[in-house]
N, C-alpha and C positions, 0 to 999 in steps of 0.2 A: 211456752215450751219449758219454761224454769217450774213449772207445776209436774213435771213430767221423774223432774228428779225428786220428789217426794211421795210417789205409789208403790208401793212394797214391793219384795221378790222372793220369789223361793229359792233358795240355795240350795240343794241339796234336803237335808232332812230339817234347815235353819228356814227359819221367814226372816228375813231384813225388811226393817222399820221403813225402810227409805232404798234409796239407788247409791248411795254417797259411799267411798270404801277410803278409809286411809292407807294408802299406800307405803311398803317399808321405804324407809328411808333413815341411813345410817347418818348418826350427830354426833358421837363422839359421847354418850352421855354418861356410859359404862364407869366402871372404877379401872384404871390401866390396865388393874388383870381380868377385866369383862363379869366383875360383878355387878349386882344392881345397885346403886349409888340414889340417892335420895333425888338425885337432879331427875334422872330419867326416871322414877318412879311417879313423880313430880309431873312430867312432861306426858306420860300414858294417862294420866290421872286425867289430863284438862283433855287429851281426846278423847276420853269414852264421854265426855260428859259437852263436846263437839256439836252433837246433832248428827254427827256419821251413823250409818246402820254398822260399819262392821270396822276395825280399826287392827289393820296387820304390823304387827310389830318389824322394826330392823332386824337384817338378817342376824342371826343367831349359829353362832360353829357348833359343828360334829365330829368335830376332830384337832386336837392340839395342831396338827402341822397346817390346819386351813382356816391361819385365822391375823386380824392385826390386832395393834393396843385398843385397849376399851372396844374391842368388840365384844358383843356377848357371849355366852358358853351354853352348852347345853351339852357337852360331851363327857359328863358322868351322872349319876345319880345326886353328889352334892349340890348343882345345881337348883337340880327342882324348887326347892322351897323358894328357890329365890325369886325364881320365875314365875312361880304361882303369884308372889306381890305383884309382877305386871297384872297378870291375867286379873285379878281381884281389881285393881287399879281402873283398867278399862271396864268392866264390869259391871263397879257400882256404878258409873253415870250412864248406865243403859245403854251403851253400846256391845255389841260380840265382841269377844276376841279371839284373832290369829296368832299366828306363829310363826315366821320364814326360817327354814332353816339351810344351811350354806356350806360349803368351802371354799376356799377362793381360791385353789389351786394355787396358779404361778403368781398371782397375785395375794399371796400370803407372806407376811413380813414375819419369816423366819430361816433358820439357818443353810435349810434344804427345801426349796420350795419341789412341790410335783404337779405333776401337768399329764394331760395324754402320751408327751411323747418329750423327749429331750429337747431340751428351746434353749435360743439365749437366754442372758440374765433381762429380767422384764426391767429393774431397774438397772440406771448407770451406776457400774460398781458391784451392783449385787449376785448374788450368787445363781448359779448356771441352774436351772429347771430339769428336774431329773421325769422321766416320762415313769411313768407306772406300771411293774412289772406285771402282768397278767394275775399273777397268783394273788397279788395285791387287792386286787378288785373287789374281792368278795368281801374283803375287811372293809374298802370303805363304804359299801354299799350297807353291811350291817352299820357302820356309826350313822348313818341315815336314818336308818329303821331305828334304831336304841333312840336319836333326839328326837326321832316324831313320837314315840311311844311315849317319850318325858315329856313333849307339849300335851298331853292328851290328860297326863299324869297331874301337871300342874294346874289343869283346868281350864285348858284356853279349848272355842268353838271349833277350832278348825287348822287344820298344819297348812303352809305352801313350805313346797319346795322351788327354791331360787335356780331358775336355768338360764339365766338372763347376763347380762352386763360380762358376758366372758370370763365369767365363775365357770368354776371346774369340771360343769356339766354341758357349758356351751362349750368349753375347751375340746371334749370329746366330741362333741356336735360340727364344727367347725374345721373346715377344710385346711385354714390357713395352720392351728395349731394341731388338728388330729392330721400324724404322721405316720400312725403306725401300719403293717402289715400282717398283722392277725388278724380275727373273726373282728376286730374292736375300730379298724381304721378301715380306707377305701368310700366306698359307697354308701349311699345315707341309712339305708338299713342296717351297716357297721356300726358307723360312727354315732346310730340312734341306740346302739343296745345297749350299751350302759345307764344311761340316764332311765331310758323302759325298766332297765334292772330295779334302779334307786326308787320310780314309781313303785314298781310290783312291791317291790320288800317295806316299804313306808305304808301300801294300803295293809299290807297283812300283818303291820306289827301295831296298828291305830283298831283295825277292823273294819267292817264294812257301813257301820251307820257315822263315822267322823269324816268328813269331807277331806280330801287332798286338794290342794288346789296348783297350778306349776303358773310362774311369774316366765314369762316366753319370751324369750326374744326373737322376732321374724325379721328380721335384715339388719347385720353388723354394720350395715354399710361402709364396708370398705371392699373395693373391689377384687379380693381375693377370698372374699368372707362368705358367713352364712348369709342365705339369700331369702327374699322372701319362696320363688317356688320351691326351693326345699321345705322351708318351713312349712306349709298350707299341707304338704306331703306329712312333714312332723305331727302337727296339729290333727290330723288325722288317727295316726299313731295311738296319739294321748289318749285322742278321745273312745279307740276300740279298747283303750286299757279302764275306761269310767275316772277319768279326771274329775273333777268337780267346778273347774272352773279352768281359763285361759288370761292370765293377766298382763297383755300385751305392750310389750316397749321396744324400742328399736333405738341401735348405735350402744357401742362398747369402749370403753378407755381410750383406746390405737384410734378411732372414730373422730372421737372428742376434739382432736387434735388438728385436725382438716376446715379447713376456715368455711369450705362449704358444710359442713354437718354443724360447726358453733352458729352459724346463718339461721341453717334451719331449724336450730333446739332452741331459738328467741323466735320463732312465730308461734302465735296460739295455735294449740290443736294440732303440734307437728307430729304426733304417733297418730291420730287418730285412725288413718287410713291403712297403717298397718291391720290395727285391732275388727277394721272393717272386713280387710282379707282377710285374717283369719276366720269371722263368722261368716261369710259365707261360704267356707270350706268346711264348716263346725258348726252347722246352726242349731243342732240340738244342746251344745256344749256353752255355758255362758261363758261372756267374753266383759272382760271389763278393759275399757281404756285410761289410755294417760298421755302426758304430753302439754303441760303448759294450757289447762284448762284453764282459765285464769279466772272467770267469770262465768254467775250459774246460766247465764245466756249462751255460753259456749257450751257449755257441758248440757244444757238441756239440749241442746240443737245436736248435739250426738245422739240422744235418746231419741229426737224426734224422727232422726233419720233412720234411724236402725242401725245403726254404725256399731252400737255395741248394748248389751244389756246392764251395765253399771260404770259409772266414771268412777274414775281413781285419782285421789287429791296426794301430793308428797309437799313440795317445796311450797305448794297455794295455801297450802292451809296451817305448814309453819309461820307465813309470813301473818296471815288472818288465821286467830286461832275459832274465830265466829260465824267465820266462812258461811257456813253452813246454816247457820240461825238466820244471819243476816239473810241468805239466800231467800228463807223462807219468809222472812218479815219486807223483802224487798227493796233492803236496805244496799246502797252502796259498800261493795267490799275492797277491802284493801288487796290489794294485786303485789306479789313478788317482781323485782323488778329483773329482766331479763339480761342487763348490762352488769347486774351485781355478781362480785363470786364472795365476801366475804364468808358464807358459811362454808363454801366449798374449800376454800383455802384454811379455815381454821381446821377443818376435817383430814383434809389431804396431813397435817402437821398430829394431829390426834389431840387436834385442841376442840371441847367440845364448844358448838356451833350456837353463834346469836345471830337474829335478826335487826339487819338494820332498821327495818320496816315497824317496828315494835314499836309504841311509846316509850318513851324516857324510864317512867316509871318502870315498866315490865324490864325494861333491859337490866336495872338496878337489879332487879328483884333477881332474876336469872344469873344476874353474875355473884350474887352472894351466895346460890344455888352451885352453878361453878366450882367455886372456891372451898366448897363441902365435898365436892365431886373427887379433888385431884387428892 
């Protein structure tokens, strides 16, 4: 089966080398005001050169008010250049490269956070979540369209747009935060037409030959939350708009929190079954999975099932940066350990993130990287 994750695919108008996809995932690696810092240049550098067919950057903001420290920027034209150093980075060592681009809504560490619809303060202390006026909308559906135009600009393979983890797209999507009573709240057709917006205006400011791809989330799991049969409904949606891909994750912040969902995010393969429902509601639309594939014996045996058309590596392949070689050479890989949070904790803090799992040596190395960072 681990032979299965090494026969190419078509993506759209891309061939990928392989099935392997690095999945975003935020480290903190940025410069505090989200420029590129030689750490994280450093860090895209050793994944194109992975063994991944295609390596998606962490989410990247579209907007000053949707964003925290050391996260990325792409919400003016100054950026660009900067961004292009990822895309070149992953690149040279013959991997594609993506782009994710974000807001975090209420989970945006600033003065006035916005959301769907007025909420409490997300953190204790902070400030009340102002819901977003209608006339609003159109603004921030253009800073969507203007960062996919600048990933396209700096040279990266392909955009995703983040609708996942209770960013400001699920916010809309999501019963528990979309409150409102205009054409934008109520029923799934409402509360899907924002995000449809953010597609449509992102394919037609990239064009029609650059791939869109949307990062999904099909069940918050929380019992007031998005569901999966809404989703499979959503996934539909996407796919009459020509998404380009479906990259399937399940559970949200407020989730995380529930001693059953931390249970279930330490067993192997615990999204896969999502990624499954969604392809077979979308089986013309590729779906890629994630979820603590920890071993290519696990991730092949999703391909062999038909579970999904590519695995998606985050925290597997920070912990093993060879992941992927070894996979191929047959080699024992080193596995993230499922009890550990230190990177999650240095992150939560905007401290950027080491592995404990690393050798001595590489930790050295990283924290002199670090220390260039701040």
């Amino acid at each position: 089966m681990v032979e299965l994750l090494f026969t190419p695919f078509a993506l759209g108008s891309l061939r990928l080398a392989n099935r392997v996809v690095v999945l975003p995932l935020y480290l903190a690696y940025a410069t505090p005001e989200g420029s590129v810092s030689g750490l994280l240049e450093e860090h895209y550098r050793e994944l194109g050169t992975s063994g991944a067919a295609l390596v998606i950057t962490e989410h990247v903001g579209v907007r000053a008010d949707g964003l925290v420290p050391r996260m990325l920027r792409l919400d003016h034209d100054r950026y660009v250049p900067e961004l292009a150093r990822v895309a070149r980075a992953i690149k040279e060592g013959g991997a594609l490269a993506g782009a994710q681009i974000n807001h975090l809504g209420r989970y945006a560490a600033v003065a006035s956070p916005v959301s769907a619809s007025d909420l409490p303060p997300t953190w204790p202390g902070g400030p009340p979540v102002r819901g977003l006026a209608k006339e609003e909308l159109p603004g921030v559906v253009g800073a969507y369209a203007a960062a996919a135009r600048r990933v396209r600009e700096a040279g990266f393979d392909l955009v995703e747009i983040h609708g996942g983890m209770a960013y400001l797209l699920m916010q809309f999507l999501s019963p528990r935060t979309n409150r409102r009573e205009d054409e934008y709240g109520g029923p799934l057709e409402n509360r899907a037409r924002f995000p449809l917006e953010v597609l449509r205006a992102v394919k037609r400011a990239v064009g029609p030959d650059f791939p869109v791809g949307f990062r999904f989330l099909a069940d918050e799991w929380l019992p007031d939350g998005f569901k999966p049969e809404e989703a499979v409904v959503f996934a539909r949606m996407l796919a009459a708009e020509g998404v380009a891909y479906l990259s399937v994750m399940g559970g949200c912040y407020d989730a995380m929190a529930l001693p059953e969902v931390a249970a279930r995010s330490a067993q192997p393969a615990y999204m896969v079954d999502l990624a499954a429902a969604v392809k077979g509601a979308v089986p013309e639309v590729p779906v890629i999975a994630a979820g603590r594939l920890a071993t290519p014996e696990i991730a092949g045996r999703v391909l062999a099932e038909q579970k999904a058309d590519l695995v998606g590596l985050a925290r597997v392949i920070l912990a093993d940066r060879d992941w992927v070689q070894k996979a191929q050479r047959g080699e024992p890989v080193v596995t993230c350990d499922p009890g550990c949070r230190v990177c999650e904790k240095r992150v939560s803090r905007a401290l950027p993130a080491i592995c404990p799992r690393w050798p001595r040596e590489r930790q050295r190395k990283w924290r002199a990287l670090v220390r260039g960072a701040k």
